[in-house]
N, C-alpha and C positions, 0 to 999 in steps of 0.2 A: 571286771571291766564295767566303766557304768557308761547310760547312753552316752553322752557327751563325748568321752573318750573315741565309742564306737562310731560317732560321725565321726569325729577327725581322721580314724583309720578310711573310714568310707571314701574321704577329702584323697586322699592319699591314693586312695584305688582307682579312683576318676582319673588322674593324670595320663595312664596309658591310652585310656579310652579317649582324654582329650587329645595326645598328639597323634594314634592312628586317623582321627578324622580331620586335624589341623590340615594335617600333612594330604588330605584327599585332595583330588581334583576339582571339585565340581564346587558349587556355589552352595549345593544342600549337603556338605562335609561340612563347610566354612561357617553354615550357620548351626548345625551342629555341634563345632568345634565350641562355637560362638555359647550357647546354648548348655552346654557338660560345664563348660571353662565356667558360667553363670551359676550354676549350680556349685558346682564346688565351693564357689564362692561367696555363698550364698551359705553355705553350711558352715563358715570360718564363722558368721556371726550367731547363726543359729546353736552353736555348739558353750562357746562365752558364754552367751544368754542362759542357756539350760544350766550350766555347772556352776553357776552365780546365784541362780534363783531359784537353785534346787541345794542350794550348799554342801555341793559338791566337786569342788576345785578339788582337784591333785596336782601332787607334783608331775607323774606323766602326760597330765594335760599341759599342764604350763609349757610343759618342754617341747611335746607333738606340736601343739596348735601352731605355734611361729615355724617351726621347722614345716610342718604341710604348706604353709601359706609362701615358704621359700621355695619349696619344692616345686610348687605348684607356678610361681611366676618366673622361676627359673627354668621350667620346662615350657612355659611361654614364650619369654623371651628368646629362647631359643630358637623357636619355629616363627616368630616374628624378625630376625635376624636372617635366618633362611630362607623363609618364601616372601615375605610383605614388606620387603623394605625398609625394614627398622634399623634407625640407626645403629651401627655398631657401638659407637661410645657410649649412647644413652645405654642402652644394656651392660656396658662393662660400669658404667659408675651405679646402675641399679644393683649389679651383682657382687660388686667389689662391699658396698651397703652391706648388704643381706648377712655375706661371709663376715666381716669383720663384728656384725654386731652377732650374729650366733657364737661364733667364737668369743665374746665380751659373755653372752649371756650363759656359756658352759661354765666358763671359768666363773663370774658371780654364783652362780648355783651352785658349782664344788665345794666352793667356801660356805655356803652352809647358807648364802642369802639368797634374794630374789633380785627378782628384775621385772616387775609389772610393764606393760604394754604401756606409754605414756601418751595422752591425747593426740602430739604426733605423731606417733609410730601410728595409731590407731588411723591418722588422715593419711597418711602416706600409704596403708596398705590399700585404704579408699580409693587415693586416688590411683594408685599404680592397678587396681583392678579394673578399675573404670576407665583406662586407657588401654590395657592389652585389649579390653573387649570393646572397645571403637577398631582398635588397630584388627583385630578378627573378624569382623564384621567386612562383607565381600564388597567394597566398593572399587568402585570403577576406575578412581586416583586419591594419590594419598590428597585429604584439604585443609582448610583451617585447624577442622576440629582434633586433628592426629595430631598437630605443633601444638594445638592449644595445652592439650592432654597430656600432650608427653612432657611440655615447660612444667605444669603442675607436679606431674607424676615424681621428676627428676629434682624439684625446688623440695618438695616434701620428702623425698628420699634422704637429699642432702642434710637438711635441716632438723629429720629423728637420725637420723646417726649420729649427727654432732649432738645431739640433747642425751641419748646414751651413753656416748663418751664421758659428755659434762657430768652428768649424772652421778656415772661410776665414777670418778675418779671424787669429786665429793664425799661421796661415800667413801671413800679408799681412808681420804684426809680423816676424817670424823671417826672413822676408826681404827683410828692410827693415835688419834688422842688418848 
């Protein structure tokens, strides 16, 4: 196992730790949660970085890295939905996302290809982290900035999964020729 790898697992291990604190009462859980949820996500770029500029991509990275980062805002979304008021549909078309393009990107890897992270996917996970952690953040009432956040988070969701779709099936054409 090389470093890289091992943060991604580490990314993975943080998730309990982030919803038993999500899930606390108090205002120093939430920043906490606020705070674990940061780190982790924080390690989703640190991890890219090192396996790139150490020339050492694998294919278990490829595969972990988007699966923790799904993991990780799915178990967000989730305690955002439960305690903070988050919309429910914005969560089911962020997760309906998520599902459809890991299942695209199993199936491209079976077949022996890839699926690189494409400049949207790469802003869409930006933006969808930068909005759980407004929405984790203990304020007083939801305000601008949670609608701001979320219309981003939900435009860029929308907008790398349709570029995935496009993508794959492109690909499908071209080799098919």
């Amino acid at each position: 196992m090389n470093l890289p790898n091992a943060i991604t697992f580490g990314r993975i291990a943080l998730i309990p730790v982030f919803v038993i604190l999500a899930y606390g009462d108090s205002s120093a859980s939430a920043v906490g949660a606020f705070f674990v949820f940061g780190m982790a996500s924080a390690s989703d770029f640190v991890d890219g970085y090192l396996a790139r500029k150490w020339k050492i991509e694998s294919r278990l990275g490829k595969f972990l890295d988007p699966l923790a980062d799904k993991l990780l805002v799915a178990a967000a979304l989730v305690v955002l939905v439960d305690a903070h008021d988050f919309p429910l549909w914005a969560a089911i078309v962020i997760a309906v996302r998520e599902v459809a393009v890991q299942i695209l990107r199993i199936q491209i890897v079976r077949s022996g290809a890839d699926l690189p992270a494409s400049p949207a996917a790469k802003a869409k996970t930006f933006s969808q982290l930068g909005m759980v952690g407004w929405w984790l953040l203990p304020w007083s009432d939801i305000n601008a900035g949670h609608w701001i956040l979320l219309g981003l988070a939900v435009a860029t969701t929308v907008w790398s999964g349709a570029e995935y779709f496009i993508t794959a099936r492109k690909t499908q054409l071209e080799t098919a020729r």
